[in-house]
C-alpha positions in Angstrom: 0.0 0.0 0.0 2.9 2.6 1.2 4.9 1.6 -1.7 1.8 2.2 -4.5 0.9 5.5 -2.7 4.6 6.7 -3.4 5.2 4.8 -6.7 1.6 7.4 -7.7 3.6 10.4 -6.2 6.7 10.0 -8.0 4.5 9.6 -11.2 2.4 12.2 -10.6 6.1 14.5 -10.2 7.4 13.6 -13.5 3.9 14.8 -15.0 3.2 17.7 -13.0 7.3 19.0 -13.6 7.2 18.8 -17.3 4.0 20.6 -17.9 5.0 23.1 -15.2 8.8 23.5 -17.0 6.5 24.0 -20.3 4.1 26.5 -19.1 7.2 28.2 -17.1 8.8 28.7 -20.7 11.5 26.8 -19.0 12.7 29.5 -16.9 14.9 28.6 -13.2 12.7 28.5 -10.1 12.8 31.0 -7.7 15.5 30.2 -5.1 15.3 32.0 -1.6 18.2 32.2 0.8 16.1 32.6 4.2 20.0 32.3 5.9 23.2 33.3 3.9 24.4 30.7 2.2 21.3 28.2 2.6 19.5 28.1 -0.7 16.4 26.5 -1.1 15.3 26.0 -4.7 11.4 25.5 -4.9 11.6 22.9 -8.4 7.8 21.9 -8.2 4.6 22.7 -6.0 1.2 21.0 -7.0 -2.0 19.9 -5.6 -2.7 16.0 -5.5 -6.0 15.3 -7.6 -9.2 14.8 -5.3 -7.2 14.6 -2.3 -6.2 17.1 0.9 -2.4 17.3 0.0 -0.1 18.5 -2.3 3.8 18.3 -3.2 6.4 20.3 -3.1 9.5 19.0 -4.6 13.0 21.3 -3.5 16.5 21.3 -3.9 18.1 22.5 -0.7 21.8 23.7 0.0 23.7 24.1 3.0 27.1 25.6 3.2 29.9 23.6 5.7 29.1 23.2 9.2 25.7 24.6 9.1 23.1 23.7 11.5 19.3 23.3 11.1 17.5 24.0 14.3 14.8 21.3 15.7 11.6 21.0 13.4 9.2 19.3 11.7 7.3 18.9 8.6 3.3 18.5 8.5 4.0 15.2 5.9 6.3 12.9 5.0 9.8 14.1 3.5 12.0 11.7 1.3 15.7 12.8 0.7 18.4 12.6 -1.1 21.6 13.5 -0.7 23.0 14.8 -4.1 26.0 15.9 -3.1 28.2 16.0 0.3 27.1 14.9 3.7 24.6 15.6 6.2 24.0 14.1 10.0 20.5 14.4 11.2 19.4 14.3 14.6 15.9 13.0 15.3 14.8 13.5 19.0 15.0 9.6 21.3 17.9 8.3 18.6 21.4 8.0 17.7 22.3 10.9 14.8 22.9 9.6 11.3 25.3 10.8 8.7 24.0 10.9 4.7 26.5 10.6 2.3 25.8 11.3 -1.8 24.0 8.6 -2.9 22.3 8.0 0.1 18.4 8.4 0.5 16.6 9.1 4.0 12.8 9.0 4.7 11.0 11.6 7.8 8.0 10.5 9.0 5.2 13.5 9.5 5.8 15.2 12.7 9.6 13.7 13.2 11.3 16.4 15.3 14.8 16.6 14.0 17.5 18.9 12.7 20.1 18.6 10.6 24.3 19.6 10.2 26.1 19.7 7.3 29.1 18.1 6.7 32.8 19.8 6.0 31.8 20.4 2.2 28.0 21.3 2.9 25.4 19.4 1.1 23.1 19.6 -1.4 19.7 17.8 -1.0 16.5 17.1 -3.0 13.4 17.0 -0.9 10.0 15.5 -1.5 7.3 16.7 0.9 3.7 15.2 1.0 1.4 18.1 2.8 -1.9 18.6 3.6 -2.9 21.4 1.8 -2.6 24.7 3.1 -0.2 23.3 6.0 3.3 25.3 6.5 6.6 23.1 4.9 8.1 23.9 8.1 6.9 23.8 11.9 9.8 25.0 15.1 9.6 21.7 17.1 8.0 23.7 20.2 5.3 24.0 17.8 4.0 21.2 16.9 1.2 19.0 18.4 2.1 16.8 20.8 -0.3 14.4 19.2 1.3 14.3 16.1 4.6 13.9 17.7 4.2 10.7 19.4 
């Protein structure tokens, strides 16, 4: 069941991302930089036919050493590492390093943060939201419901 809901996702990216690079005229998404250095790239944001969520697909880059406070995300996020490494810290376990190649999956609600390696990294995010959610919630704010 898990595996068909995400096999639909992934096709329903490729999909949505060429008609969107077609209708953009092929022009680079925006890119924000809420912290020097950190770049997040939005690549694709859509709505999930006759459902609650959407998607938003990113690129995300963090310069050496830097550190993501605590958060979570309303939905699951998978990752991958495209290039360098990244140790994230998820509250009640041992941190993990990421290395290029390497893919990671956060369930909805997982407090964590993240640190970037000695070269930084570069990662591309899939988020699964319910529509209308924030991407991003400061772990003292969310439910502690959904974080059990």
């Amino acid at each position: 069941m898990k595996s068909g809901f995400f096999a639909a996702v992934v096709i329903a990216v490729a999909t949505a991302s060429a008609s969107a690079l077609a209708a953009n005229g092929n022009r680079p998404p925006p890119v924000t930089e809420p912290v020097p250095g950190l770049r997040q790239t939005v690549l694709e944001r859509f709505e999930i036919p006759e459902t609650r969520y959407e998607t938003a697909i990113m690129r995300v880059e963090f310069p050496a050493g830097h550190f993501s406070p605590r958060h979570a995300h309303p939905g699951p996020e998978g990752s991958y590492v495209l290039r360098g490494e990244v140790t994230f810290h998820f509250d009640g376990q041992e941190p993990k390093t990421y290395r290029a190649g390497e893919s990671l999956e956060v369930p909805a609600y997982a407090i964590h943060s993240a640190t970037a390696g000695p070269d930084g990294f570069v990662l591309i995010n899939t988020f699964v939201l319910e529509k209308g959610k924030p991407m991003v919630i400061p772990a003292a704010e969310v439910p502690a419901v959904a974080a059990q």
